[in-house]
N, C-alpha and C positions, 0 to 999 in steps of 0.2 A: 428438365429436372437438373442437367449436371451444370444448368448454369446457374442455379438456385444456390447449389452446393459450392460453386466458385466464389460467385458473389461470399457467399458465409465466410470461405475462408479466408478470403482478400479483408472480410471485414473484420476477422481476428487476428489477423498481420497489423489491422489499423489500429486495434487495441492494444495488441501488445507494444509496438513502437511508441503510440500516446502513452502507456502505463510507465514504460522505461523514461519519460520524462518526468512522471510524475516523481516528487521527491517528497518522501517524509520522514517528518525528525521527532521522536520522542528523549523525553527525559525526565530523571529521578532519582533527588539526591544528589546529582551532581554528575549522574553515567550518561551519556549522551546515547542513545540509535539511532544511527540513520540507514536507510533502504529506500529502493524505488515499490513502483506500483507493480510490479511486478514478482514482488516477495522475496525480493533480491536483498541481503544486509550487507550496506555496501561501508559501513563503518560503526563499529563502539569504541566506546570512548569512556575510561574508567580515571577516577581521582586517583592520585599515588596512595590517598589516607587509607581507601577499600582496600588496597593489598595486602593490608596488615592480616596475619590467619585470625588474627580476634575480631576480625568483622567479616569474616567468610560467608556466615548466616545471613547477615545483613547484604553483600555485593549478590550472595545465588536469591535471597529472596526479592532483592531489587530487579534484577536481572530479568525472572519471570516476569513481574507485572511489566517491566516495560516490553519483550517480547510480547506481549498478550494487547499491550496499548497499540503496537506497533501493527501487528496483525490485521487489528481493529481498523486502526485507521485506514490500512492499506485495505481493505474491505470497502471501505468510503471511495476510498477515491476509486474503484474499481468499479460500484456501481454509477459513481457520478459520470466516469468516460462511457460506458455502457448507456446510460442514460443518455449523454450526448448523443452517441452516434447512434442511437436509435431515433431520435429527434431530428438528428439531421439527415436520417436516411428516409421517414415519415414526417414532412413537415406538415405543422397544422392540427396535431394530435391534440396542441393545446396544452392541458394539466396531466393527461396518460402517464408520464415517466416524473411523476414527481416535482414537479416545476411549476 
């Protein structure tokens, strides 16, 4: 059993280091995010024009959907290294994980 329990967590050491390479970029209107797969925001990036207070509304209501895009994605690419390394730790599953 507790080597059940090692293996697990050796395999979510494998994830987490795969997800920190993973890199995703959203964008809207001109605001860049970028973050790893690991939910990390590893940079935004705003036009000088959004800092004007007359488009406040406009930069916080961009802001959320790309936050929300960004999540998303990192969602994706979390179940695709998941999916990997369950394929590669069962080979021959075949279609199982989405493939």
């Amino acid at each position: 059993m507790e080597e059940l329990f090692g293996n697990s967590e050796a395999m979510q050491k494998q994830l987490t280091e795969a997800l920190s390479k993973v890199k995703i970029q959203e964008t809207l209107d001109g605001i860049a995010i970028e973050a790893t797969g690991n939910r990390e925001i590893t940079n935004i990036s705003i036009p000088a024009d959004l800092m004007n207070p007359s488009e406040k509304e406009r930069l916080e209501d961009s802001l959320t959907v790309l936050m929300n895009r960004t999540l998303a994605s990192i969602t994706v690419a979390e179940q695709q290294a998941s999916a990997k390394m369950m394929e590669d730790l069962l080979p021959g599953l075949g279609n199982l994980f989405g493939k």
